[in-house]
N, C-alpha and C positions, 0 to 999 in steps of 0.2 A: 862305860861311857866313852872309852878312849877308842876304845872298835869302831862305837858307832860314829863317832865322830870322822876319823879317817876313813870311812867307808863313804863317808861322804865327802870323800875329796880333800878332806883337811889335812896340811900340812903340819908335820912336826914343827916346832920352833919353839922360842923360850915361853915359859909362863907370863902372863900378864900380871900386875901387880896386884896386892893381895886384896881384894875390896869394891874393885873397878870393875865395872858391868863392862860385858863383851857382850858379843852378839854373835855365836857359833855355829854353822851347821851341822847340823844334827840329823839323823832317821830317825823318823818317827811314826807310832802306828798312826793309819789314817780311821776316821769314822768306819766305814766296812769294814768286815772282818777282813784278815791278813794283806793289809795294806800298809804298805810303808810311802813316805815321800821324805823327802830332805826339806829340813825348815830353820828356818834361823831363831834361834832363840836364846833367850838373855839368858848368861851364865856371869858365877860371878867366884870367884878365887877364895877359900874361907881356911881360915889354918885350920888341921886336922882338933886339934883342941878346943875350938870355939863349935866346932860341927854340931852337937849332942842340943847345943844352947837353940839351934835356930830354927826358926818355927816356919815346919813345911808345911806345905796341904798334903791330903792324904794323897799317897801314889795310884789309888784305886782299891776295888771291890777286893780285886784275887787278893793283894798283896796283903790289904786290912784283913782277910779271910785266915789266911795266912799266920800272918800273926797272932792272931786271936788262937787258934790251934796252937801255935807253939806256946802262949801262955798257961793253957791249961795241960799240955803235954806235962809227961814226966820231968825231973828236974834235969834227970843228963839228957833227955830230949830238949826241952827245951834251951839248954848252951848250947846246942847245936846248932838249934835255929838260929838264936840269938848272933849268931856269928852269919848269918846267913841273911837276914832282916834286919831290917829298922823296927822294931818293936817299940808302940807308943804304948804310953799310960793309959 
């Protein structure tokens, strides 16, 4: 996220405080294939320890597809993934 974000212009500087909606710019893919645009979108600071607790929406098709693969992969296949993904229940 930190690529796409200074790819968009974004300056380094301190973090924002832990909790507090920002409003960043970002690349992101547009509706047609291989389309990017830069778009502002709420971001918000979460300590690495509470991450696991908060409840996202899916990131899409591939990544859910994805995952689901690495759950039924082999067991050292799957830490692999596991390290690689957000793997839901």
């Amino acid at each position: 996220m930190f690529a796409l974000w200074t790819w968009a212009d974004g300056a380094v500087g301190p973090a924002p405080p832990v909790g507090d909606v920002q409003t960043v710019p970002l690349v992101v893919p547009t509706p047609d294939l291989g389309g990017l645009k830069v778009s502002d979108v709420d971001c918000v600071l979460i300590e690495p320890d509470r991450l696991v607790a908060v409840p996202l929406d899916s990131p899409g098709r591939s990544v859910d597809a994805a995952a689901i693969s690495c759950r039924s992969a082999s067991r050292s296949s799957a830490r692999a993934c596991s390290q690689r993904l957000p793997i839901r229940g």
